[in-house]
Rosetta silent file (secondary structure, phi, psi, omega in degrees, C-alpha in Angstrom):
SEQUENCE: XXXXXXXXXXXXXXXXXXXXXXXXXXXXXXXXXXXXXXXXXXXXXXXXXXXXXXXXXXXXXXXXXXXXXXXXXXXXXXXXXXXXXXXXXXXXXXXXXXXXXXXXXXXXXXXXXXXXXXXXXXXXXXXXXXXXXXXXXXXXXXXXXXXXXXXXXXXXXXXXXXXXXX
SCORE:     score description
SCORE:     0.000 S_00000001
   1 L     0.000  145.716 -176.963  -14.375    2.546   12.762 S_00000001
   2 L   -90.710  155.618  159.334  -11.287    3.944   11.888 S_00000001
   3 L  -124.867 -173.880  178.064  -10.998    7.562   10.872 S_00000001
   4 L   -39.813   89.444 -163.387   -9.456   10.110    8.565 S_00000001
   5 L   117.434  -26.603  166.726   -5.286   10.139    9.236 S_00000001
   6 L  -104.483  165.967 -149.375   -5.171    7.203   10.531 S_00000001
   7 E   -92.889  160.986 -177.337   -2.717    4.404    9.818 S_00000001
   8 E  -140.874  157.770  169.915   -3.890    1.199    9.388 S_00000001
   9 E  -111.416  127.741  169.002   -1.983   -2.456    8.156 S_00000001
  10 E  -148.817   93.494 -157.908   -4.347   -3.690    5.629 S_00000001
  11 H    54.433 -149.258  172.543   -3.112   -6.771    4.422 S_00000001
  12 H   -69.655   -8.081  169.273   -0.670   -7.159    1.804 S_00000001
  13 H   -78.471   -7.557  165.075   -0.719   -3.458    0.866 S_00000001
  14 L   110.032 -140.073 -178.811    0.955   -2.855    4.335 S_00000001
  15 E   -92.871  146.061  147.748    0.605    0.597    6.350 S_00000001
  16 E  -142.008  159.082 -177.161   -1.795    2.942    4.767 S_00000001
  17 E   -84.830  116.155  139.284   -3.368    6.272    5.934 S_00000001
  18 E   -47.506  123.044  178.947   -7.184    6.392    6.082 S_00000001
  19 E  -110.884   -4.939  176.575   -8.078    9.312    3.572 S_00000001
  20 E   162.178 -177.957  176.700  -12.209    9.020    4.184 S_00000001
  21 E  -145.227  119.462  177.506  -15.308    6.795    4.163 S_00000001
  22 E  -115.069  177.449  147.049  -16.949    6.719    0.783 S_00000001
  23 L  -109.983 -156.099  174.942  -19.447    4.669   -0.932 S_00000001
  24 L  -138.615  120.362 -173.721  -18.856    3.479   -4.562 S_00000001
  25 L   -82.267   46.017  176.914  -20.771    4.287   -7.821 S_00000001
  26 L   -93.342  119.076 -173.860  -19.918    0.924   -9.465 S_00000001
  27 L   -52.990  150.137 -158.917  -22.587   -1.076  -11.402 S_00000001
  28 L    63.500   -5.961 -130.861  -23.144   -4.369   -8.894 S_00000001
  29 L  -143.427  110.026 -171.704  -21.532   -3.027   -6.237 S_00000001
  30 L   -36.203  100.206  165.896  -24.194   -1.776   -3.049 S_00000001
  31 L   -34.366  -18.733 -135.523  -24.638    2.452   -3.404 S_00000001
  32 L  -133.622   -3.893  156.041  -25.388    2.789    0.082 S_00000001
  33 L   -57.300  127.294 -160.360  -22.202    0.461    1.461 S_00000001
  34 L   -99.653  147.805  172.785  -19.337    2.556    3.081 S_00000001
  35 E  -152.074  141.235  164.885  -15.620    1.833    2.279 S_00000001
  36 E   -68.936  154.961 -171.135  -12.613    3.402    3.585 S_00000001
  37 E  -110.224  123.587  166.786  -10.777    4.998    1.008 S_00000001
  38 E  -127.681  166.478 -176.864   -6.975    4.538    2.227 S_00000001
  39 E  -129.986  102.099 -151.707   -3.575    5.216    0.475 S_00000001
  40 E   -55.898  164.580 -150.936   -0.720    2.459    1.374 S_00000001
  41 L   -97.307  -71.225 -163.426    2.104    5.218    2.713 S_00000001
  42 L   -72.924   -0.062 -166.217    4.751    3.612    0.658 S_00000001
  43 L  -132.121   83.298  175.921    3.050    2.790   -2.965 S_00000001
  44 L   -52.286  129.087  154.588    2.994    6.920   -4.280 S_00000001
  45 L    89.108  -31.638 -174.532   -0.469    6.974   -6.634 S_00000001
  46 L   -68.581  176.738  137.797   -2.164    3.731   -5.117 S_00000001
  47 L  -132.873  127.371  143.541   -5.695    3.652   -3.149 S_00000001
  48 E   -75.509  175.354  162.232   -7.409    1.150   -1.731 S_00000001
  49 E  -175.956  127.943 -171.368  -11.113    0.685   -0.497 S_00000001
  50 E  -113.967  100.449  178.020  -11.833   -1.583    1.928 S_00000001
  51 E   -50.435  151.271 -169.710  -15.723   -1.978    3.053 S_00000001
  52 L   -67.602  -55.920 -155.236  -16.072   -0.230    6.356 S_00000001
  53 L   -94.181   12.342  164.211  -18.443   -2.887    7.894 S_00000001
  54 L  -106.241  115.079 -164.465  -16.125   -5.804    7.435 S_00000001
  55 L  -101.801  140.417 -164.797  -14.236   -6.372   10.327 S_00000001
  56 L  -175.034  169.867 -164.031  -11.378   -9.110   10.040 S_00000001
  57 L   -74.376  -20.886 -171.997   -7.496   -9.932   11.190 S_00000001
  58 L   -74.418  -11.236 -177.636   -6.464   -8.185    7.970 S_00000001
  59 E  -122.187  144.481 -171.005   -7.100   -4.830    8.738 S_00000001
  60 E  -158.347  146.676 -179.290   -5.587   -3.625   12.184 S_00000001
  61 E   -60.817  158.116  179.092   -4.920   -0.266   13.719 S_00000001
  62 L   -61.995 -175.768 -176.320   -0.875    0.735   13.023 S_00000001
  63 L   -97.538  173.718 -179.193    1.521   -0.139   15.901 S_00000001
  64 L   -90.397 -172.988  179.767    2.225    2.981   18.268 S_00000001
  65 L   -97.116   -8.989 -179.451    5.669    4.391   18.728 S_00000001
  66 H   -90.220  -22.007  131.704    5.698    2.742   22.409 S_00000001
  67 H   -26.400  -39.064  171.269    4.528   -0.285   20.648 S_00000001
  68 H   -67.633  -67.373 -165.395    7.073    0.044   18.185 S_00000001
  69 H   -81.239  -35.458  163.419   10.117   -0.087   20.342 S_00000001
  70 H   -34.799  -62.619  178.160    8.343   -2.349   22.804 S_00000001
  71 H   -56.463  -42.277  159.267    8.592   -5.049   19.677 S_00000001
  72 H   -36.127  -87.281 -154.915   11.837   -4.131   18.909 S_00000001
  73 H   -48.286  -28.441  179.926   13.022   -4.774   22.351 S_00000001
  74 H   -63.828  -35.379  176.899   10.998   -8.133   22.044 S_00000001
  75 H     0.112  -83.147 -163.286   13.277   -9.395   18.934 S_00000001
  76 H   -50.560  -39.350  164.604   15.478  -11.123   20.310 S_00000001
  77 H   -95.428   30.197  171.444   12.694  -13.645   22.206 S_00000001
  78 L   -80.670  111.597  162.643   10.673  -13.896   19.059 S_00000001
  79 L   -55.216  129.356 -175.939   10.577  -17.865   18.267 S_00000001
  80 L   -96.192  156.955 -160.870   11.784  -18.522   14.346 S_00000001
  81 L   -76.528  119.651  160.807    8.963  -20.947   12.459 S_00000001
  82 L   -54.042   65.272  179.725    9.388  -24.443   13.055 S_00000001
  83 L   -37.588   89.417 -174.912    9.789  -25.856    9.279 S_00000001
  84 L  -101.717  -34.210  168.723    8.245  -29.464    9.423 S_00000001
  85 L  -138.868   93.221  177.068    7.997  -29.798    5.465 S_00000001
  86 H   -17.723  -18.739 -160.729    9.551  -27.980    2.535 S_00000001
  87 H   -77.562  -39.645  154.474    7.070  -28.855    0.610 S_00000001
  88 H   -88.369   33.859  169.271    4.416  -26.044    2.226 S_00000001
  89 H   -53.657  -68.919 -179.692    7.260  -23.585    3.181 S_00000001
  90 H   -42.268   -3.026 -165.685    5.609  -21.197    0.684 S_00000001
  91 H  -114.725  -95.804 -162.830    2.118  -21.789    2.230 S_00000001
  92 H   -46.904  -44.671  160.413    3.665  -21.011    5.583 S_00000001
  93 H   -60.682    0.396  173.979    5.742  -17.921    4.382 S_00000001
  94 H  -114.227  -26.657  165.915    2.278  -16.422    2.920 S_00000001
  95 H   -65.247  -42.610  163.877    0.103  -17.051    5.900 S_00000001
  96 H   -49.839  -47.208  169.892    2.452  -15.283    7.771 S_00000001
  97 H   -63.892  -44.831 -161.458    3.101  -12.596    5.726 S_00000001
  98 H   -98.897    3.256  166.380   -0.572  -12.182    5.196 S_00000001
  99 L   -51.681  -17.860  162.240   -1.413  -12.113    9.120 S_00000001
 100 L    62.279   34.416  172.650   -1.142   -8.876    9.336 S_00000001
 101 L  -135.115   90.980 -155.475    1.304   -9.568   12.761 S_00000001
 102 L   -53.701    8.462  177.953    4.213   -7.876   13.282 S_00000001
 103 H   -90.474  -34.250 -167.880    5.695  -10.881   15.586 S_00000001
 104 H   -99.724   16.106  151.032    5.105  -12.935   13.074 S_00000001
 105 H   -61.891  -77.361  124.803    6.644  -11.146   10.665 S_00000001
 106 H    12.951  -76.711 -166.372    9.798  -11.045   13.002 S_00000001
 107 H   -50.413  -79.972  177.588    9.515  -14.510   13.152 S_00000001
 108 H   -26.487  -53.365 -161.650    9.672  -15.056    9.090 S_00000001
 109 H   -73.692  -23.426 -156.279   12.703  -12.434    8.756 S_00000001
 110 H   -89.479  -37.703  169.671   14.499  -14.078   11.641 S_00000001
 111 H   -53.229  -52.367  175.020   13.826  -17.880   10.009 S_00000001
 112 H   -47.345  -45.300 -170.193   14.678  -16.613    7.008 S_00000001
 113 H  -103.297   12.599  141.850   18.457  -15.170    7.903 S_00000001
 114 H  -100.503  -21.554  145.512   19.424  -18.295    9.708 S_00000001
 115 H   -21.391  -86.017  160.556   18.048  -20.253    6.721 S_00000001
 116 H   -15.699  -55.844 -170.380   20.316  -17.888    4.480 S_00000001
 117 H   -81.047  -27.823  163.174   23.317  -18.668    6.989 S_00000001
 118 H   -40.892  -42.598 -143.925   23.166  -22.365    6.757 S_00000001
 119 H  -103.704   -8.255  164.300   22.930  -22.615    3.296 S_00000001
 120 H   -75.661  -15.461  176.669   25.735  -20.124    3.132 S_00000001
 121 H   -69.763  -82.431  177.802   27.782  -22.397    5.418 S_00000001
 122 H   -35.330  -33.122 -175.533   26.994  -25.232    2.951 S_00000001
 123 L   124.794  -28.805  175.403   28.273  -23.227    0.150 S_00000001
 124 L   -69.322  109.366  178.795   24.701  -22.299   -1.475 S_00000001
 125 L   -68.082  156.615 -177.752   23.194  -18.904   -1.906 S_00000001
 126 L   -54.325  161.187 -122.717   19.916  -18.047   -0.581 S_00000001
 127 L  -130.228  129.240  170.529   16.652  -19.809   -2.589 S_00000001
 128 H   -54.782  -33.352  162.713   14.798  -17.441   -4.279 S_00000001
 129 H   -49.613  -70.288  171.582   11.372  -18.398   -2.345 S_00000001
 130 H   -52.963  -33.768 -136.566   13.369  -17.016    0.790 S_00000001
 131 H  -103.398  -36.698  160.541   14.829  -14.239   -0.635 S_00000001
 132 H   -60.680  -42.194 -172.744   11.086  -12.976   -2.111 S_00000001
 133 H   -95.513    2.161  159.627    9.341  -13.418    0.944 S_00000001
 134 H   -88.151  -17.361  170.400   11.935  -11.788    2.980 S_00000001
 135 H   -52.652  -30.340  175.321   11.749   -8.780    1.151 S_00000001
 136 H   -68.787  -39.559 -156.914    7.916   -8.661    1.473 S_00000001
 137 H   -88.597  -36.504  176.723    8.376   -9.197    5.423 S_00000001
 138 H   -65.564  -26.315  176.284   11.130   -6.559    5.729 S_00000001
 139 H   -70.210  -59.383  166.582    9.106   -3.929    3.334 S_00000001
 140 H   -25.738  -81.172  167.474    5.792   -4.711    5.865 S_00000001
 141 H   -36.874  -94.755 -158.925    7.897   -4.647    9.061 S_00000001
 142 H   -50.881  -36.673  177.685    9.827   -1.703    8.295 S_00000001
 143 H   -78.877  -17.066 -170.248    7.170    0.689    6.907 S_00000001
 144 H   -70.246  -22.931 -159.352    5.045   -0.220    9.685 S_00000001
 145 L  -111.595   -1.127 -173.808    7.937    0.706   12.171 S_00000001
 146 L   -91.638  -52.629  169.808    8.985    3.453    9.998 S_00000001
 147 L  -115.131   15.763  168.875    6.002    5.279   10.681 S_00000001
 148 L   -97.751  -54.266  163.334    5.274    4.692   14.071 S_00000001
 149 L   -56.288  -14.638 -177.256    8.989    5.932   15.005 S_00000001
 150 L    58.462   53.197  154.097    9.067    8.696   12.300 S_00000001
 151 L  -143.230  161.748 -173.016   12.361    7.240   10.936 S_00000001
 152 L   -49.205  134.252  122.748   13.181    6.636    7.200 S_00000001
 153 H     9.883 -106.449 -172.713   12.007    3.375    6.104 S_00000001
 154 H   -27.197   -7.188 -144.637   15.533    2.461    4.621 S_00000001
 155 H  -104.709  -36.535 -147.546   16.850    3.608    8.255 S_00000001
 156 L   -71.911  -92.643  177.837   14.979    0.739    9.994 S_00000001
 157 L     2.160  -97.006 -170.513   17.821   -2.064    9.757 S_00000001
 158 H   -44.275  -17.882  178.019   20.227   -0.214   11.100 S_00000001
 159 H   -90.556   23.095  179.950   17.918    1.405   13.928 S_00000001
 160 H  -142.705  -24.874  162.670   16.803   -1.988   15.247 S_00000001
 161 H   -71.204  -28.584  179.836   20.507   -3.413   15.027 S_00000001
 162 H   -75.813  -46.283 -161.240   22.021   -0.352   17.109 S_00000001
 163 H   -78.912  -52.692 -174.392   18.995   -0.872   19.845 S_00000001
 164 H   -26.700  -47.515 -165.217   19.705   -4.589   19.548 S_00000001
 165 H  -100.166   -1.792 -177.934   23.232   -4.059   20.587 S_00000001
 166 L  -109.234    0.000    0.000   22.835   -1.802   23.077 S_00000001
């Protein structure tokens, strides 16, 4: 069980802080079930609740900070997703995304901005379908890495291209 303070990735709301284990006084909904009450880090005002006793790929402790930098340093030998049919890209960019796995997260942004440079070669700006799901993997990615290094969010580009280069 996780506890109180700590970060968690829990699915598409991203990193959130565990703020307790509650139950919930909703007609249908079991009195005597426990749910963490968490607050995504990056969405001011939201909560979530999450049952306690369901354990699944979607909820995962945060990454550490040696964890952190470890992936970083991994980057560069992160494999980009092997597109066999347009026709389920969007299928593939949402399993990924929803995987809760920062490699494969990686993976997506790194597919994505050699997509982007082809079709900028060709003459074509990026497809809106890319350009929405990279933002989702780069929001994910970044807060997650954001608050296991204790640097700004916004910061996170540029901190993973300077270790990159050096």
């Amino acid at each position: 069980m996780y506890q109180k303070g700590e970060y968690v990735i829990c699915g598409i709301n991203g990193i959130c802080q565990v703020d307790g284990i509650t139950t919930l006084n909703l007609s249908g909904v079991d009195k005597d079930r426990e749910y963490y009450l968490m607050k995504p880090v990056f969405s001011n005002g939201s909560v979530v609740y999450r049952p306690a006793d369901q354990e699944d790929s979607s909820i995962r402790p945060a990454l550490s900070k040696s964890e952190a930098e470890n992936l970083i340093n991994e980057i560069p030998n992160i494999d980009i997703i092997n597109i066999i049919d347009e026709k389920t890209l969007e299928k593939t960019y949402r399993d990924l995304l929803h995987s809760c796995d920062p490699k494969a997260l990686v993976s997506l942004i790194k597919t994505i901005l050699l997509r982007k440079e082809k079709r900028l070669l060709k003459g074509f700006k990026i497809t809106a379908l890319d350009s929405r799901y990279f933002k989702q993997a780069e929001d994910f990615l970044y807060g997650e890495l954001s608050v296991a290094l204790n640097i700004p969010r916004n910061e996170m580009r540029e901190y993973i291209s300077t270790k990159l280069a050096e």
